[in-house]
C-alpha positions, 0 to 999 in steps of 0.5 A: 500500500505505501509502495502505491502510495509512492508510485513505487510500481517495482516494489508494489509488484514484488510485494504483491507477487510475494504476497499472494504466493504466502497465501495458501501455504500460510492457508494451508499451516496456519490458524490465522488463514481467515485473518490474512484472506482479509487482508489479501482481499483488501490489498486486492481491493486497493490494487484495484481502486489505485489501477482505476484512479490512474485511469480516470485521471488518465482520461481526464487529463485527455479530456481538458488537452492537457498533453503534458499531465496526460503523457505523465498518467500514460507513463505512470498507468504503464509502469502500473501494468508493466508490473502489476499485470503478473500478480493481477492479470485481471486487471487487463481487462478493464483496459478496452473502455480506455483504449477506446476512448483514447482512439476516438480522442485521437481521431475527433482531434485529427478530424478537427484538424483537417476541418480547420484546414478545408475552412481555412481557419488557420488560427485554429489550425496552429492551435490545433497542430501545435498541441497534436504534435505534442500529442503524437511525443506521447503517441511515438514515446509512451505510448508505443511501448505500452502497445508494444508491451500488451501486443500479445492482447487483441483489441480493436482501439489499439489497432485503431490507434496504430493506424492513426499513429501510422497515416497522421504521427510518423509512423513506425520511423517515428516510434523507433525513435520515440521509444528510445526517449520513452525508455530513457525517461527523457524528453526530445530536445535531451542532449547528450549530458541529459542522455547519459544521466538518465541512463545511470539513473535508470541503470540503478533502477533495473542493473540485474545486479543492483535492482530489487526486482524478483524477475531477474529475465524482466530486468535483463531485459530492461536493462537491454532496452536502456543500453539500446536508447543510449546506443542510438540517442548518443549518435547526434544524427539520429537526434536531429533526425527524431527532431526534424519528425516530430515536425512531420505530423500533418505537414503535407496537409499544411503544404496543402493550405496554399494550393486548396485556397486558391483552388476553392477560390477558382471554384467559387469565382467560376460559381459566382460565391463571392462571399465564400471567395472573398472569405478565403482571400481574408484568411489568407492574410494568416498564412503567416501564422502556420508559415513556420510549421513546416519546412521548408517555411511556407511564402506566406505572402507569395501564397497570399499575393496568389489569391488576390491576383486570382481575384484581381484578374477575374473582376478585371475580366468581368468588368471588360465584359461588361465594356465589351457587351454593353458596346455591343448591345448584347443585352442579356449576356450583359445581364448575367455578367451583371447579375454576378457584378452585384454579388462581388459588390456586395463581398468586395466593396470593401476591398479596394486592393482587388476590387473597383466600382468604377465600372458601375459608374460607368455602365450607369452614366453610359445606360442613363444617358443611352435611356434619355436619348431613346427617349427624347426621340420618342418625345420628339416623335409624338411631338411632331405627330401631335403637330402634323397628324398620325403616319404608318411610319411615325407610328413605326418609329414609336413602336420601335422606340418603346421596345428598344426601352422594353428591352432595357426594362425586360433584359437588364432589371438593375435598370427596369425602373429608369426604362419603366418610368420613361415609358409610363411617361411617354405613354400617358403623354401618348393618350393625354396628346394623341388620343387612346385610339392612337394607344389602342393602335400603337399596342396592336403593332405590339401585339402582332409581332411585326416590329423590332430587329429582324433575323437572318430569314428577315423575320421579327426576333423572338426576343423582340416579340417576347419583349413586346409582350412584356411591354403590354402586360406590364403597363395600364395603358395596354389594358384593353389591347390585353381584354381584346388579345383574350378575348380573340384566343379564347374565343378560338379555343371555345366549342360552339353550344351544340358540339358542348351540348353533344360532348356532356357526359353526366353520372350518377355517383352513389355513397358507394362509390358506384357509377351510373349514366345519368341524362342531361336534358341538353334541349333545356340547356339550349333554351337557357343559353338562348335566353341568357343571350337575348337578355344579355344583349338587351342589357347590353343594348340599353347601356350603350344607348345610354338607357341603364347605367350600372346602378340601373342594373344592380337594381333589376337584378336584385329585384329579379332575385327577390322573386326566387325568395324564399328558396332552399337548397330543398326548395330548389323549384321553377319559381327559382330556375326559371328566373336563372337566365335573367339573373345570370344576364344582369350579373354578366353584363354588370361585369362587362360594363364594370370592367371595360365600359371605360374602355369601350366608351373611350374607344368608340369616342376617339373613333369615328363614333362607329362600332370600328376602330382602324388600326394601322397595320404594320405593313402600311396599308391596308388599315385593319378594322377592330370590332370595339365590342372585342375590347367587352370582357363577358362570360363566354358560352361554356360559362353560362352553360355550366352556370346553369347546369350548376344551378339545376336549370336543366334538371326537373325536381325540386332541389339542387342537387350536390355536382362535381363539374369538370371544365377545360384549362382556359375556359374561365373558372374565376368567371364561374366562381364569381359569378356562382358567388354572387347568384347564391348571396343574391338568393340570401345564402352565405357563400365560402369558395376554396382553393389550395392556393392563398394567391389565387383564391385572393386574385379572384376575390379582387376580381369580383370585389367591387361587385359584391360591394356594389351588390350588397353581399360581401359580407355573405361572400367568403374566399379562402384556402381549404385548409382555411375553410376546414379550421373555421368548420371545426372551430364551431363546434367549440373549442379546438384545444378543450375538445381534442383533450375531451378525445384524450380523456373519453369525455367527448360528449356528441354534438349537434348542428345548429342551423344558422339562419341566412338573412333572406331565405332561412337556410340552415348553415349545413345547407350552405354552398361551398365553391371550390377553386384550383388543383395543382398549380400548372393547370389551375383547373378547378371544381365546383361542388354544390352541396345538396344531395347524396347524389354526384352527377358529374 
């Protein structure tokens, strides 16, 4: 116990070998064998205790990186086992767990190293080499004789350690020589003075002659290793040799440093990370700082110099481009080198030495003033066809002005805002002096495609089309050339009334999900439309006389919805269905006139009076006529045929029963929704339309929001998103928190729906119709369902 006490591992194991050979002939002659069982049983107990100390110490020396204090515990727990392994071999095996934890120490080590290394953290980097190469001493010294002492023991750490020490710590050169100053007890810059004395002192300690040991072979033995590291440490060469290894630990990955900074940043300039690129330039001013970790020293700041003029030349190259395109006019390649000259000047604005904004000031003052000059021209343009009339060829001339601002607006958006605002000007100008038939004129050469650049067949680039596009949807001016170019491609797209009529396929769903054919009275349906269209264009008629204006309409149609009252989705009979045409009619045309009355109005006034309007064409001659009625955004057929069918104008009993209808992609599902909205809150029901989409089901809301206003019913009406109309369906039932716990707990009472009382015709809230809008986002076709019945004719 005191040999433990003092770290005296020698004499503690002769002690302890003496011990416990006593103790079965002492058992075997004695009366006091039950006394020194005792007392061999509490020596064990402490041999045990101290093995486990110097372990725990061991690992929390390793723990807080205290490299010297860990390689003291290691050489101590290696004395420890050295001579204690004899009488206690058991001990062994309570050496896996620490094994372990030194291999995984070693490795998280490593893995930081090389992860301070790829992010260029060289700071760290030094912290962490400085403090591993203490650490790979130990490895090479103390740590290899250990290994080599229990080599004969299988154990998956120490074979993990070996290989670390082999690829990241020397390997086995750097252990041969380790070992030596391990044996000697000496550290690595020990001269020959040093060497010499440790050799006596440890002579003393295992001489066979002079050494208390009981194991003279073990001794021997000793005794030959000591001779052997004075042997091979007194040869200066092989001293240095040790110093110059224990420098190699991780010095080709500090070699490395230099080449990966200026690779990452080739890599980052080509992908546009800039801020990646300028981190790498900043950390490279800390070369300096692992320099002299490897020799040859690294050139710091040839390495550094390197990754600015990386830098340097690649900017320089990008500001030449945008010269170089710019003079040139190639729009969109200037835009993408743009793009990339936003994201340096947000990296590298700061940074002068590599990088300049002059550039940016250039290209600015060079666009603004290449922005006024398109410009003026246009003003001068529009100046002298207010002065001397309207020709093909200045109307040309303006065209060609706008796009060659569009582009500018289209193609480079860091100055879409100048572009925009000249053009806003000089098309407010353009209605303000020339009229709106000039404006409606000058979009419909936009529209056709027939000017700008032309390509090698002589035809109009597809950019310029594109671009002209862009100009018409983007700005308020062109509102009605837009109502006219959608109206002129959906009509194309729509079927005519008895080719649909034909093509309607209905069916019967039942709760079990069975199908069967169900009629559809299409000659009903046919008279529907007919009267629809009749008093759609009496409507019309009136307000282009001059006989009805909106209010006028708003009032017949809220009257004509009077008479359907009282109605029930179950009182769904002909004093509702007959009324359907009429009320449709009066919703539609408040649309139309609501929407492009305006227009029309403006249209027709800046014509000649007529229901035509010329417009020139780009060729020249002959003018083309426009129907002015091409500018009315109105309900097509398809529309007002399923607006019936919905609303069981077709069908002969008395309520309206629950559909689920399917329409084309392009045959106005937001008119349906809208106008189905309006009818139901006209009959006194609160109305809810869903869609998946929060932007579509608020889109078309905007859409209808002034007529519901206007009708008096959009406190009834209600868009929202599915999910929306599920979470208010749950919540009136109470509280959403207090239920889902009466669930929990098994104390969930039943409940029942209470009939909520609409304002005109006393329909109970399970009655209420609910519209729904949209599927998936690219085709955006969308459902109506009207509950009623059990059945689903679709």
């Amino acid at each position: 116990v005191e040999a433990l006490g003092a770290y005296d591992y020698v004499r503690c194991g002769i002690q302890c070998r003496i011990a416990l050979a006593m103790e079965e002939p002492l058992n075997r002659h004695t009366q006091t064998r039950a006394a020194f069982t005792n007392e061999i049983s509490k020596l064990n107990r402490q041999v045990r205790s101290h093995f486990e100390g110097v372990s725990k110490d061991l690992l929390q020396a390793l723990g807080t990186h205290n490299i010297s204090e860990f390689e003291q515990l290691l050489f101590r727990h290696y004395k420890l086992v050295k001579h204690l392994r004899v009488p206690y071999p058991g001990l062994l095996n309570n050496l896996t767990s620490m094994h372990e934890q030194i291999a995984n120490y070693t490795e998280d080590r490593v893995k930081e190293v090389q992860a301070a290394a790829k992010s260029f953290t060289l700071a760290k980097v030094k912290q962490c080499i400085d403090s591993m190469r203490k650490f790979g001493q130990v490895l090479s010294g103390v740590y290899a004789l250990y290994a080599e002492m229990i080599r004969d023991r299988p154990d998956a750490a120490i074979d993990r350690l070996n290989r670390l020490c082999s690829e990241h710590f020397g390997g086995k050169e750097l252990v041969h020589l380790g070992r030596f100053y391990a044996v000697l007890e000496i550290p690595p810059n020990a001269n020959q003075e040093d060497i010499d004395r440790a050799f006596r002192n440890r002579s003393r300690e295992c001489h066979p002659d002079k050494c208390r040991s009981a194991d003279d072979a073990a001794a021997t033995e000793e005794q030959k290793q000591l001779n052997e590291a004075k042997s091979q440490l007194s040869d200066a060469r092989i001293r240095e040799a040790y110093q110059r290894s224990l420098r190699d630990p991780f010095a080709n990955l500090l070699r490395e440093i230099p080449v990966q900074m200026r690779s990452t940043v080739v890599d980052c300039l080509k992908n546009s990370d800039y801020q990646t690129a300028r981190d790498v330039m900043v950390s490279a001013r800390d070369l300096g700082l692992i320099s002299q970790l490897v020799d040859p020293n690294l050139n710091a700041e040839e390495c550094k110099e390197r990754v600015r003029q990386t830098i340097k030349e690649h900017f320089d190259e990008l500001s030449n481009k945008v010269s170089t395109f710019w003079l040139n006019q190639k729009l969109k390649e200037l835009n993408l080198v743009l793009e990339r000259m936003e994201k340096v000047d947000l990296s590298f604005s700061a940074h002068t030495d590599v990088y300049s904004s002059e550039w940016n000031k250039r290209l600015r003052t060079d666009v603004a003033r290449s922005i006024k000059t398109k410009a003026d021209k246009l003003w001068q343009t529009m100046d002298r066809m207010a002065r001397g009339g309207q020709e093909v060829s200045q109307m040309l001339q303006m065209a060609d002005g706008l796009l060659a601002l569009g582009r500018l607006m289209d193609e480079i958006p860091l100055f879409k805002a100048d572009a925009s605002t000249n053009i806003e000007h000089i098309l407010d100008h353009c209605q303000e002096e020339l009229g709106p038939n000039f404006i409606f004129k000058l979009g419909m050469l936009l529209e056709q495609g027939k000017v700008g650049k032309k390509d090698s067949d002589g035809n109009i680039t597809a950019d310029d089309k594109r671009v002209a596009r862009v100009i018409l949807n983007t700005f308020r001016q062109f509102r009605d050339i837009l109502t006219v170019i959608w109206n002129q491609q959906t009509s194309i797209t729509q079927k005519d009334l008895p080719s649909t009529l034909r093509e309607i396929k209905s069916m019967k769903v039942s709760a079990s999900g069975q199908q069967s054919p169900m009629g559809v009275n299409t000659q009903r349906l046919q008279q529907g439309v007919d009267k629809y269209d009749e008093l759609y264009k009496n409507f019309m008629q009136e307000w282009k006389a001059g006989m009805k204006n909106c209010q006028d309409l708003v009032t017949d149609v809220k009257a004509t919805a009077r008479k359907a009252v009282p109605c029930r989705v179950h009182f769904w009979g002909p004093h509702v269905k007959e009324l359907l045409p009429e009320l449709l009619a009066g919703i539609a045309a408040y649309f139309t006139i609501s929407k492009s009355g305006d227009s029309f109005r403006r249209l027709t006034k800046a014509g000649t009076g007529g229901q035509h309007v010329a417009v020139t064409s780009a060729r020249g001659a002959p003018n083309e006529a426009i129907n002015a009625d091409t500018i009315l955004q109105k309900p097509h057929t398809i529309q007002v045929l399923t607006l019936l069918r919905l609303f069981g104008y077709d069908s002969d009993g008395q309520s309206l029963i629950r559909q689920l209808m399917q329409i084309r992609t392009g045959e106005g599902k937001s008119m349906i929704l809208g106008m189905s909205s309006l009818l139901f809150a006209l009959l006194g029901f609160p109305v809810r339309c869903i869609c998946y989409s929060e932007y579509l089901s608020q889109r078309d809301f905007k859409l209808f929001e002034e007529m519901f206003e206007d009708f008096g019913v959009k406190s009834l009406v209600t868009y929202s998103k599915i999910t929306t109309f599920s979470e208010d369906k749950v919540a009136t039932q109470g509280d959403i928190r207090q239920l889902t716990v009466d669930m929990l707990k098994g104390t969930l009472k039943p409940t029942v729906s209470v009939g909520v009382t609409s304002p005109v015709s006393g329909s109970p809230a399970s009655s209420f119709p609910a519209i729904s809008g949209g599927s998936n986002p690219g085709s955006e076709s969308r459902s109506i369902a009207s509950p009623a019945t059990t059945s689903m004719p679709t």
